[in-house]
BADRENNU-938441 format. One record per residue (C-alpha): residue in one letter; y, x, z. Coordinates in steps of 0.1 Angstrom, whole numbers, plus 5000, padded with zeros to 4 digits. Example, Ala and Ser with C-alpha at 12.3 -4.5 7.8 and 13.67 -1.06 7.14 Angstrom:
% residues 2
A495551235078
S498951375071
% end
This chain:
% residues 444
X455440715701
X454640995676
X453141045637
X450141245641
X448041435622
X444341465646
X442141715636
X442941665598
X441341875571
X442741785535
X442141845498
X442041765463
X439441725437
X436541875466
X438942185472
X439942205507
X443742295517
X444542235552
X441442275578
X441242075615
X444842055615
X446841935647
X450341835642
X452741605659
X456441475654
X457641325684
X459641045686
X463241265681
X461741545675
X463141825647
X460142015638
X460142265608
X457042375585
X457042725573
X454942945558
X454643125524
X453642915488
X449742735492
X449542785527
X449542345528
X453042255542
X453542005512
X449841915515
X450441815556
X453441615546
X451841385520
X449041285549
X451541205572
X453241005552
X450040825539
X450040975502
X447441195508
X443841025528
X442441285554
X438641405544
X438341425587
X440141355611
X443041095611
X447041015607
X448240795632
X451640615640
X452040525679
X448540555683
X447240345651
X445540515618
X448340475593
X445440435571
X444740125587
X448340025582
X449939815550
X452140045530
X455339855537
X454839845569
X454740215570
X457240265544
X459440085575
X459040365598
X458840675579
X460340805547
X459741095525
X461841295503
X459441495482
X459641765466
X461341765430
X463641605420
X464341225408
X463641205369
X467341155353
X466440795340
X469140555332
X469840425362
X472740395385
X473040645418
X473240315435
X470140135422
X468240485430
X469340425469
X468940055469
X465240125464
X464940235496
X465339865511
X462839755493
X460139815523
X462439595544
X462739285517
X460438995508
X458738925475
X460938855450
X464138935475
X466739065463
X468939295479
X471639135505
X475239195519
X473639415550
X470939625522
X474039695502
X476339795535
X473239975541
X472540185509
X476340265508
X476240395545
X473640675532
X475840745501
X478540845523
X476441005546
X475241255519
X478441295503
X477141065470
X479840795473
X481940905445
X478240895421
X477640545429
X478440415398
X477140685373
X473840745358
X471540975369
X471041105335
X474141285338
X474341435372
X473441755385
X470241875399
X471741905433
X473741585431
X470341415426
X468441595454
X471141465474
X470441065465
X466741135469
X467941205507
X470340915506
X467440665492
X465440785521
X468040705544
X468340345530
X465240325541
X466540355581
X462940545588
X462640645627
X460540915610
X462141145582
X459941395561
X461141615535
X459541885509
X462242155509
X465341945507
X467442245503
X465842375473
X468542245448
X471642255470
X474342545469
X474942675502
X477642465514
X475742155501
X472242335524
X474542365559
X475941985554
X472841855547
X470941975576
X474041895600
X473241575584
X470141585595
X470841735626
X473441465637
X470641185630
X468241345646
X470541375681
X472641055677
X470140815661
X466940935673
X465940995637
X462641215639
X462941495610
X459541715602
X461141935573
X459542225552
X462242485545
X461542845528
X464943015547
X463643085580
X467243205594
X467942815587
X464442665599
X465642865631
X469242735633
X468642365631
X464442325643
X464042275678
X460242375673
X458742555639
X455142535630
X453942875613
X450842795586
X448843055567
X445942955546
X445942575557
X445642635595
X448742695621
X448743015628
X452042955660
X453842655667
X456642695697
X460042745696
X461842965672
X461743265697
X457643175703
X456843175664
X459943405645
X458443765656
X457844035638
X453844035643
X453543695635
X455743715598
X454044035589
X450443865595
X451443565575
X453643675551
X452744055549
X456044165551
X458444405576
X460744195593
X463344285621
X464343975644
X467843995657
X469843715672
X472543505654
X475843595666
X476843275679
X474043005684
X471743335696
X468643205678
X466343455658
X467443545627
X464843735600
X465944025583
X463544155555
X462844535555
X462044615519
X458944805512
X460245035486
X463845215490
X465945415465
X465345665485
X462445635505
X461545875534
X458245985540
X456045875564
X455346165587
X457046105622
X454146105635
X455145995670
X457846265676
X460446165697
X464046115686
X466945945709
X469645815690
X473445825702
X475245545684
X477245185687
X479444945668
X476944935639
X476845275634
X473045385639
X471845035624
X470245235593
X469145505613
X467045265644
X465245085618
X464245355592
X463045585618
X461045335635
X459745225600
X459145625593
X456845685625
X459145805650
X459145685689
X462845615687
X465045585722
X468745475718
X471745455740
X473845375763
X474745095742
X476744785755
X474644455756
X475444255728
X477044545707
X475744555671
X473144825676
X471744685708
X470744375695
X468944605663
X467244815692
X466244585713
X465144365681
X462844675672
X461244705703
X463045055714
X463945185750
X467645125751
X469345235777
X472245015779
X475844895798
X477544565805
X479144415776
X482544545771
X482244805801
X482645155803
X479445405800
X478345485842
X477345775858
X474045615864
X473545495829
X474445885813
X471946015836
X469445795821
X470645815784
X470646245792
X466946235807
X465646055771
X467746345753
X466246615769
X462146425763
X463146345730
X462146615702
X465746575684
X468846425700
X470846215668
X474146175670
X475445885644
X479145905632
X480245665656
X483945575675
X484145755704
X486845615728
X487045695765
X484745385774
X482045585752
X483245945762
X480045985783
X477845905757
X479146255740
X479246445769
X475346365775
X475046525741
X476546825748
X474646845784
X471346785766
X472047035739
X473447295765
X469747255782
X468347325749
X468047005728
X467946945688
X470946805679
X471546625649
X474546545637
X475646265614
X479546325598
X480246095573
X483846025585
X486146275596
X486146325632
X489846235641
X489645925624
X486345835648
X488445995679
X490045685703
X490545925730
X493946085726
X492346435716
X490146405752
X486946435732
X487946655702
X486346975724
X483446795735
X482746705699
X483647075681
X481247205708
X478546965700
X479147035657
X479047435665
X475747395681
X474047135662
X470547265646
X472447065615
X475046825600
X474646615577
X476946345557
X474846045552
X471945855579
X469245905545
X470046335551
X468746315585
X464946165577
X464446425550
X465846695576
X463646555598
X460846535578
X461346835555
X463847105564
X463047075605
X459647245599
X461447485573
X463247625602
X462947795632
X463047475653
X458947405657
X459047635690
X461347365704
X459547115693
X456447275708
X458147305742
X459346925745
X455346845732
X454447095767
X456946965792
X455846565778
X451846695783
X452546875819
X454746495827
X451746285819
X449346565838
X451646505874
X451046165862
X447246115865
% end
């Protein structure tokens, strides 16, 4: 059993919204609606929840056309919290979430021992209890956003639809609400279809997310399937990077602004640079060079570490170790071959402890064999060096040879961009462009 929009294309006053739409919520499901303002998420809620009559296509509940349904009998099985809020009439919190028996009473029935055991059941659920006997006129905003839920609930729906739910609620008030919504969905089969702007959220608690642009779906799938970079910025127009939450592991959205205090320009132009970072430390530095043009490489990095999920969230060739494991011959032999193809070798102001130590000794073997190195010093070095004084050489080599060093990540895109072809450094460039060109020629 499922609601179902078939082939639906909706409107208002002749102006079409939402165009041969298919959409289903299976019986249990938890399916989110996203996309940006007037792309017809609210518009797709009020025809499945028989507000709104489809101009073609059909709505159907278990197989029927809910148009061909009474509105009680519908009201039985699914309930909607729309958006807005409740007007703050005088009337009791509890009258407000009594009227959500009414689809289950008779004509002139009042309300019974079970409707009232009911109706207080979805008070405490939403944490509205203690509001039972005030007047709406005098609560909150949020407090009535959360008896627009609880009415809903009176309703005992096996379908639950709601218009942004969230929209009024502080944080702590958004998380219990959809672990409300959550724990109905898994322990009462309650099946929840909910349109939420925060797509960290819509990815944390929707087993399946349905992307719409324009009134048509554009992805449906799972979070990974429909939360990618490609598929934001074609919707939304915006620069996203995906990482992974750090302990449920589901996509998380990170805007990238399109304007910066600072911004860099544009002109990587494909040039190669490798990044040598970890523990958070090259963050800034993967995603503004990407963002500025650059072919960016990174590693060895520890799978899981900070800046491997960033890298790998960006799409770059990581090279990259166990969790928690030391840096292997194998893997600074592959970190050391990208240094000596990239154009410039960056070095972030990272911790360097002995697990690391090869990551800085494939710096100074790349820059010995004539690398670019740039190096990023925005903490003192012996307050980075774990080591016991093992890598202080390695390092005061690597400084001493470095084409430059430079206190802040923002230095090294305008060195990159500006005082790199100031200097004498373009005949090094020109050789890594060569030895690329004769690669690709043994290639063919």
């Amino acid at each position: 059993m499922a609601l179902r929009l078939e082939g639906a294309t909706l409107g208002y006053r002749g102006r079409p919204v939402a165009h041969a739409v298919d959409l289903e919520l299976p019986a249990g499901g938890f399916v989110g609606l996203i996309g940006p303002n007037a792309s017809g998420k609210s518009t797709l809620l009020k025809a499945m929840s028989r507000v709104l009559r489809p101009r073609h296509g059909r709505v159907t509940l278990g197989g029927e056309d809910l148009w061909q349904l009474s509105p009680m009998t519908v009201a039985r099985q699914v309930a909607t919290v729309a958006q807005g809020l409740p007007p703050a009439f005088p009337l009791l919190a509890e009258e407000l979430v009594l009227m959500g028996r009414l689809p289950h009473l008779r004509r002139f029935q009042g309300e019974g021992p079970r409707d009232l055991a009911v109706a207080r059941r979805a008070l405490s659920l939403t944490g509205t209890l203690s509001l039972a006997e005030r007047s709406l006129a005098e609560l909150s905003g949020g407090e009535r956003q959360r008896l627009a839920i609880a009415r809903a609930l009176a309703q005992e729906p096996r379908y639950l639809l709601l218009d942004e739910p969230t929209a009024h609620l502080d944080i702590n008030y958004k998380v219990e609400l959809l672990d409300l919504l959550r724990r109905l969905n898994r322990a009462d089969g309650v099946a929840v279809l909910v349109i939420l702007h925060d797509l960290n959220l819509a990815a944390l608690y929707c087993d399946e997310l349905v992307l719409l642009r324009a009134g048509r779906v554009h992805a449906r799938g799972t979070p990974e399937q429909v939360l990618l970079s490609s598929h934001l910025e074609e919707v939304y127009g915006s620069r996203t990077v995906i990482s992974r939450h750090p302990i449920r592991g589901v996509p998380q959205v990170t805007l990238v602004s399109g304007r910066d205090e600072d911004p860099a320009p544009l002109q990587g132009d494909g040039r190669r640079v490798h990044v040598v970072g970890g523990g958070g430390s090259a963050a800034w530095l993967l995603e503004a060079l990407t963002l500025a043009g650059f072919a960016v490489t990174a590693g060895v990095l520890n799978r899981g570490d900070s800046d491997w999920v960033l890298a790998r969230s960006l799409g770059l060739e990581v090279v990259e170790a166990a969790p928690f494991s030391p840096v292997g011959d194998g893997e600074r032999a592959r970190a050391l071959e990208l240094m000596r193809a990239a154009h410039w070798v960056v070095l972030a102001d990272l911790a360097v402890g002995r697990g690391n130590l090869p990551n800085l000794q494939a710096v100074r073997d790349a820059m010995q064999a004539g690398g670019l190195v740039v190096v990023v010093e925005a903490t003192p070095w012996p307050q980075r060096d774990f080591t016991a004084g093992m890598a202080a050489p390695i390092y005061a080599a690597i400084r001493e040879g470095a084409v430059t060093t430079v206190t802040d990540d923002r230095a090294v895109l305008r060195w990159l961009n500006e005082g790199a072809r100031e200097t004498g450094h373009q005949t090094a460039v020109q050789e890594v462009d060569q030895r690329a060109e004769r690669t690709r020629g043994r290639g063919r």
